[in-house]
C-alpha positions as CSV (number, residue, x, y, z in Angstrom):
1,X,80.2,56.8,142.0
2,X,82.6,58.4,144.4
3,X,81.0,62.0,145.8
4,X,82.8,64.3,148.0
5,X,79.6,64.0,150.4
6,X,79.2,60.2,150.0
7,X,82.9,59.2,151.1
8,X,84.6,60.6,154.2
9,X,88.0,60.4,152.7
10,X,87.0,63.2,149.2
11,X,85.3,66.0,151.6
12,X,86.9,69.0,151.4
13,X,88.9,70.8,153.8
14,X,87.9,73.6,155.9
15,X,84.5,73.3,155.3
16,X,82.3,71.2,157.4
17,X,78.9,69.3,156.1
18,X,76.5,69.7,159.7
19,X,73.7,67.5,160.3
20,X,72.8,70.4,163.3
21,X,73.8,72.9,165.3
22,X,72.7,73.9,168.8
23,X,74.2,77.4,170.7
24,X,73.6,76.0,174.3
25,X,72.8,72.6,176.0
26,X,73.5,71.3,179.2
27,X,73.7,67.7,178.6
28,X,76.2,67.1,176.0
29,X,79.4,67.7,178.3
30,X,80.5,69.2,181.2
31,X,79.0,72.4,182.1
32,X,77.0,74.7,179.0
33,X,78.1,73.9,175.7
34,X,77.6,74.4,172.2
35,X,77.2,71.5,170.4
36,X,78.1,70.5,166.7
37,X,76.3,67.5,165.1
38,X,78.4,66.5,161.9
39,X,77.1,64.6,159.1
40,X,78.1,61.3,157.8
41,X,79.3,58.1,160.1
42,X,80.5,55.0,158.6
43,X,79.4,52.8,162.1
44,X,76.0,52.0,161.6
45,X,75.4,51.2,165.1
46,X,71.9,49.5,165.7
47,X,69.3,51.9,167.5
48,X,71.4,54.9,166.8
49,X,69.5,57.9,168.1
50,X,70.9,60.1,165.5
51,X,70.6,57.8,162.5
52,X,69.2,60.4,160.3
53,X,73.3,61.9,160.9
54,X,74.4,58.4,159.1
55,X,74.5,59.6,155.4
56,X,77.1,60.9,154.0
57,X,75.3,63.4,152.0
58,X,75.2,67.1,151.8
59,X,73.5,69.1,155.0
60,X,74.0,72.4,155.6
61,X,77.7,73.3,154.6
62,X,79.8,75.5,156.2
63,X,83.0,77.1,156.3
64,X,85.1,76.6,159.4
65,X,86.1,80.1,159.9
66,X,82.2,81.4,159.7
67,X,81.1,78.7,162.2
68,X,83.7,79.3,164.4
69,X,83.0,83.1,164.8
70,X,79.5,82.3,165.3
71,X,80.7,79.6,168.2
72,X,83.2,82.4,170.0
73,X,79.6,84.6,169.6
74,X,77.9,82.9,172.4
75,X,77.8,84.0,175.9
76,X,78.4,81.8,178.7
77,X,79.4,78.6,177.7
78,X,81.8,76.5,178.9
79,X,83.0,75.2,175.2
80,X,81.6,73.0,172.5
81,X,80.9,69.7,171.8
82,X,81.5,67.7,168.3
83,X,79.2,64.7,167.6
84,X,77.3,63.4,164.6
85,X,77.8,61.8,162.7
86,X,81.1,61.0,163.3
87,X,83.5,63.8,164.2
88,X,86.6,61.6,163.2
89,X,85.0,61.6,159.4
90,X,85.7,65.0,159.3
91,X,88.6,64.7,161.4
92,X,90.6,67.4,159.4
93,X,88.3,70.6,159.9
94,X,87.0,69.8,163.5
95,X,90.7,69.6,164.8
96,X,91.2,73.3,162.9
97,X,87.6,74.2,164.5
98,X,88.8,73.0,168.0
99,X,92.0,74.8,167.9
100,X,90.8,77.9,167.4
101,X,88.3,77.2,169.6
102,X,90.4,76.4,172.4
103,X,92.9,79.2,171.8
104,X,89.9,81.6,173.3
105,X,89.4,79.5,175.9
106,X,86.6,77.1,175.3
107,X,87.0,73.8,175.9
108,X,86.7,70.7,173.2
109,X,84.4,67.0,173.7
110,X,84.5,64.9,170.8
111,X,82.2,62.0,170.7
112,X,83.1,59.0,168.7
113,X,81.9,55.7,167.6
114,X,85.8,54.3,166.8
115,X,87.8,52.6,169.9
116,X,90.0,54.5,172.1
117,X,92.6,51.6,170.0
118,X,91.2,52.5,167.0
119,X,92.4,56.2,167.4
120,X,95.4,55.3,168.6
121,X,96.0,53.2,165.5
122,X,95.5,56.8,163.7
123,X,93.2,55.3,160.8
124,X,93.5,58.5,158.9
125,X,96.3,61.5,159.0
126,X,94.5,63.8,160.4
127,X,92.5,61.9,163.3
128,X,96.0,62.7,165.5
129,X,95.1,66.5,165.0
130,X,91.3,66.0,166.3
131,X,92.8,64.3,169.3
132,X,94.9,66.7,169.9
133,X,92.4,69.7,169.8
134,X,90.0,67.6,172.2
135,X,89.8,67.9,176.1
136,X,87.5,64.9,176.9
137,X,86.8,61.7,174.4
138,X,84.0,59.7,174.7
139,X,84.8,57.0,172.4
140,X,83.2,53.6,171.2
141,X,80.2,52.2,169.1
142,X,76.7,52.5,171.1
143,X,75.3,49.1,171.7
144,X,72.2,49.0,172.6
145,X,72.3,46.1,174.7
146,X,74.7,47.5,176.8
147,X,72.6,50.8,177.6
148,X,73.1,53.1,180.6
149,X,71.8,55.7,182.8
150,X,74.8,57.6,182.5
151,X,74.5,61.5,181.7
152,X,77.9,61.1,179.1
153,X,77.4,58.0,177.3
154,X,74.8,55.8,175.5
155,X,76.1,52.5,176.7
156,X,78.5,51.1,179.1
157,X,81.4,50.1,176.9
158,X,81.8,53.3,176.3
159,X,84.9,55.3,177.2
160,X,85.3,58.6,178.9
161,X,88.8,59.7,178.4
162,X,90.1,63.2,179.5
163,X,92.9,64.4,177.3
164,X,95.1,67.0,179.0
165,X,94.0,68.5,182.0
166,X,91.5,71.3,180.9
167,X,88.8,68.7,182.0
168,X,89.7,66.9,184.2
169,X,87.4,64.6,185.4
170,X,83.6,63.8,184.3
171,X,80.8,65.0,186.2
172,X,79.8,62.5,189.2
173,X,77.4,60.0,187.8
174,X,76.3,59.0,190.9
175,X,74.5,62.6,191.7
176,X,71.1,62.7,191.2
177,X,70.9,65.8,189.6
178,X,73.5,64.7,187.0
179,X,71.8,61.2,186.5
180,X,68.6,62.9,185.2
181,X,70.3,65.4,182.9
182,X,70.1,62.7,180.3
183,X,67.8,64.6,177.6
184,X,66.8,68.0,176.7
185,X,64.3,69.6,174.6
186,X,65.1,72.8,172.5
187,X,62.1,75.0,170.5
188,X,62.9,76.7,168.2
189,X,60.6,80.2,167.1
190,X,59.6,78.3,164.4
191,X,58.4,75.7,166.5
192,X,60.6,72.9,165.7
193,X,61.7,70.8,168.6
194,X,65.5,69.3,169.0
195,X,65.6,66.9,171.9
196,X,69.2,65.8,172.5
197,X,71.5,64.0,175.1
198,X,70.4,60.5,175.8
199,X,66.7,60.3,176.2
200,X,64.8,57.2,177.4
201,X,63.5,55.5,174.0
202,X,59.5,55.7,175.6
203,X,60.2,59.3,176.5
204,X,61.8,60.1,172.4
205,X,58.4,57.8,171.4
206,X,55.9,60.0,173.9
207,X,57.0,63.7,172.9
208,X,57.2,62.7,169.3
209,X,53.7,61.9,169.2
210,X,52.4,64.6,171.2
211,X,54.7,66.9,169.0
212,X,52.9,65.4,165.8
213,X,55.7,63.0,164.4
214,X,55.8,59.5,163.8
């Protein structure tokens, strides 16, 4: 049975399904962003970090407008990143988030598991519109066998693509400093902890179990 949260192509418009939301982080782009974790991705990469995002089944839901306000709301970032999930799933609302977005300044990353040729090939109307609304793309599937030290991607096929010239160039992943800004822990007052960016799998497996999880 076809569902409007079980199929990327019947969600409606203007309204995004969010696997997560976090107000700052400092290693999912350039700079301090916001970050937006959609839900629902049709890739199925093996050893996803974010597999739990891989459903397409209702999250939290939210209308574009509300989360964009909330977004602009935030002082001192640098602009907001969309991940998942898969950002291109809800290609449609994103690219209306991201313009607005960008009209007040902030700048757009968009992280996808499709091919830069792929996007190019514009698998679905409104993918064009989420390009267009993005400053820097990293784009491709995560393989695991292929991982990497790099503080933007997962794995070295991976693609980082500025669009425009509002970001112009990634940070230097030769640095140091930037080499080791590869994960970051968030708690929340209610003592829940978000770790994000790409984390060594041991270092995921040792805070889990000294946080209580599995």
């Amino acid at each position: 049975m076809v569902h409007e949260y079980n199929d990327p192509g019947c969600r409606p418009q203007r309204v995004l399904n969010l696997a997560g939301f976090l107000a700052k982080s400092e290693v999912n782009g350039p700079g301090t962003r916001a970050v937006v974790w959609v839900q629902g991705c049709p890739r199925s990469c093996e050893g996803c970090f974010n597999a739990a995002f891989q459903p397409f089944s209702p999250a939290t839901l939210i209308p574009v407008d509300m989360l964009a306000k909330t977004i602009l709301s935030i002082d001192g970032i640098d602009g907001v990143t969309f991940s998942g999930g898969e950002p291109f799933a809800q290609a449609g609302a994103l690219a209306e988030l991201g313009a607005w977005l960008r009209d007040a300044g902030l700048t757009v990353v968009t992280y996808s598991g499709y091919t830069v040729q792929e996007l190019a090939a514009g698998g679905d109307p409104a993918w064009p519109a989420l390009l267009a609304a993005t400053d820097l793309l990293i784009a491709g599937p995560y393989i695991a066998a292929r991982a990497c030290p790099d503080p933007l991607k997962g794995s070295a096929n991976q693609q980082v693509i500025p669009l425009g010239t509002r970001v112009t160039a990634a940070p230097d992943t030769t640095a140091g400093d930037a080499a080791n800004r590869r994960a970051e822990f968030t708690i929340a007052p209610d003592g829940t902890v978000t770790t994000t960016g790409f984390p060594a799998p041991a270092l995921s497996k040792n805070t889990a179990s000294r946080c209580g999880g599995a």
